[in-house]
C-alpha positions in Angstrom: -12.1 31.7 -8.2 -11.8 30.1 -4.9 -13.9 26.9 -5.9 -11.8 26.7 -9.3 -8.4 26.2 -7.4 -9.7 23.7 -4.8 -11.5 21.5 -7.7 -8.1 22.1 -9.7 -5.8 20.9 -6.4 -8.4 17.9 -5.5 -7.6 16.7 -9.2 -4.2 17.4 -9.1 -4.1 15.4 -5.7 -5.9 12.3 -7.5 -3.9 12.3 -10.6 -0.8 12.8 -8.3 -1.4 10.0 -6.3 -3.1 7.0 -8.5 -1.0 4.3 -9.8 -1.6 2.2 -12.1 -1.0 -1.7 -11.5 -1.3 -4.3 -13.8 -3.5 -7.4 -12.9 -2.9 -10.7 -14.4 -5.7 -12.4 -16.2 -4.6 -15.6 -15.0 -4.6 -14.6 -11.3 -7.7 -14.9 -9.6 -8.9 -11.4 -8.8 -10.8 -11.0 -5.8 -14.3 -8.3 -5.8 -14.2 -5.4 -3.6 -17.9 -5.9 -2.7 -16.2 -8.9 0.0 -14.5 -6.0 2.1 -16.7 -6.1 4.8 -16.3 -3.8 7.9 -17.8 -5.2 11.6 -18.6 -1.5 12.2 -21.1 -0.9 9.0 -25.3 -1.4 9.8 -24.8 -4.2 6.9 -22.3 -5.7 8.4 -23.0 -9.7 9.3 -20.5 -11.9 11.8 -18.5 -11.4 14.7 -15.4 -9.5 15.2 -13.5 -12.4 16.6 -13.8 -14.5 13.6 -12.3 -11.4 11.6 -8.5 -11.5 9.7 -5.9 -9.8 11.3 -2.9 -8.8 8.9 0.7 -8.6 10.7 3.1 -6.9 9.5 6.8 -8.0 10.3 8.0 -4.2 9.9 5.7 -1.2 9.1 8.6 1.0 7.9 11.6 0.4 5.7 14.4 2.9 5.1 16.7 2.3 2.1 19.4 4.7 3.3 21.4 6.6 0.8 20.5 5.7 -2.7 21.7 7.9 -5.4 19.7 9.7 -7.8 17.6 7.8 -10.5 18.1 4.3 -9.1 15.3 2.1 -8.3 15.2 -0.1 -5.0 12.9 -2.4 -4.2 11.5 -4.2 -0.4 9.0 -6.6 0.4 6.6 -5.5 3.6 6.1 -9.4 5.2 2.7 -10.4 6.6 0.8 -13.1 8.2 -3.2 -13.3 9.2 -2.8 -13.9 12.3 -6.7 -14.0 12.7 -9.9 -16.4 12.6 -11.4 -15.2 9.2 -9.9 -15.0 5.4 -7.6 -11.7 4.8 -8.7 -9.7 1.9 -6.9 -6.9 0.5 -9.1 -4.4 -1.5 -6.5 -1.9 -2.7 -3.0 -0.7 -1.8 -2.2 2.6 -2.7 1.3 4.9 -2.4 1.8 8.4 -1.7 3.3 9.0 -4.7 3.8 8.2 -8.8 7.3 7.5 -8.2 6.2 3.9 -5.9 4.5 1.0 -7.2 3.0 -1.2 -5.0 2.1 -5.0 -5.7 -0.3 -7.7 -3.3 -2.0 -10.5 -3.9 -5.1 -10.7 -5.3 -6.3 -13.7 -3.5 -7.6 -14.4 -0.2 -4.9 -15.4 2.5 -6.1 -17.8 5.1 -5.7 -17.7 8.6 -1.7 -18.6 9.7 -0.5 -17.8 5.8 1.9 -15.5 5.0 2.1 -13.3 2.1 3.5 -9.7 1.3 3.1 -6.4 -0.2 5.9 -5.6 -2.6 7.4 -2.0 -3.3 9.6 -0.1 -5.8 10.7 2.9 -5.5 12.3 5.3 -8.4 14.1 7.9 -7.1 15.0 9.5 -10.8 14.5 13.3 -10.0 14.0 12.9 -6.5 17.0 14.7 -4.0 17.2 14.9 -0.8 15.4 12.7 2.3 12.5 10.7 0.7 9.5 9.5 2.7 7.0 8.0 0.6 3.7 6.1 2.3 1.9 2.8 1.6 -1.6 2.8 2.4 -3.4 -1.2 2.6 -7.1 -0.9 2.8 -8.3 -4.9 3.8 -11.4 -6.2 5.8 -9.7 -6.0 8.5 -10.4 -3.8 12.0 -9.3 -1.2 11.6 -9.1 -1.4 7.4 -6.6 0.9 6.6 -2.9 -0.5 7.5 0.1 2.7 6.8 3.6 1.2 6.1 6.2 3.4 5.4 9.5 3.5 3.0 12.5 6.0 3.6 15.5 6.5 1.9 18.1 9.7 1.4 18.7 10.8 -2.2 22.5 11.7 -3.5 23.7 13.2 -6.7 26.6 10.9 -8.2 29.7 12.1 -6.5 27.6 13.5 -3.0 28.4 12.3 0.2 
């Protein structure tokens, strides 16, 4: 019984969590298999010559929003590293924010960002929702963060 309600929470957890994103056939979409991490027995190269990704803000809060509308923020960046920055997959905490990147690799000194919308239809109450960037970068997982508190129409 046990077994049956942590398989049926794990999946719950996935399903929860995934989002889908649409790619654009036209944009040049970049493997997964070029994530590299310095720390892996495979790994080739240096660390110094890897990206780093800057953020300009790692957290972003909305304020008060009222219930069912959808805001939107870009998270700036820049590699401010020696190699090409790749980002592999950026992921959100939830089904209510949908996260967009590019799909290309960003050269050393360029900028670029990671766009987010959040819907906050059915959501009351303070809202913190995270942003998860996974990129060959050291370490590869980068957390951003959006907040925002949720009124009815006619709440203070």
């Amino acid at each position: 019984m046990t077994d049956r309600i942590l398989a049926f929470a794990i999946l719950l957890i996935i399903l929860l969590t995934g989002c889908n994103q649409q790619r654009n056939d036209k944009e040049k979409l970049l493997d997964s298999r070029v994530v590299t991490n310095p720390n892996s027995a495979s790994s080739k190269g240096s660390k110094d010559q890897l990206p780093v990704i800057t953020f300009e803000e790692s957290e972003h809060d909305f304020g008060k929003i009222i219930e069912g509308e959808s805001v939107s923020y870009k998270f700036n960046f820049t590699n401010t590293g020696k190699g090409e920055l790749v980002i592999a997959d950026v992921s959100t905490s939830c089904g209510c924010t949908v996260a967009s990147y590019p799909r290309t690799a960003i050269q050393p000194g360029e900028a670029g960002s990671v766009s987010i919308s959040f819907n906050s239809k059915g959501r009351r109450g303070y809202q913190t929702k995270t942003i998860v960037v996974v990129a060959n970068t050291q370490p590869n997982v980068t957390q951003l963060k959006i907040k925002a508190q949720v009124i009815t129409p006619g709440a203070d």
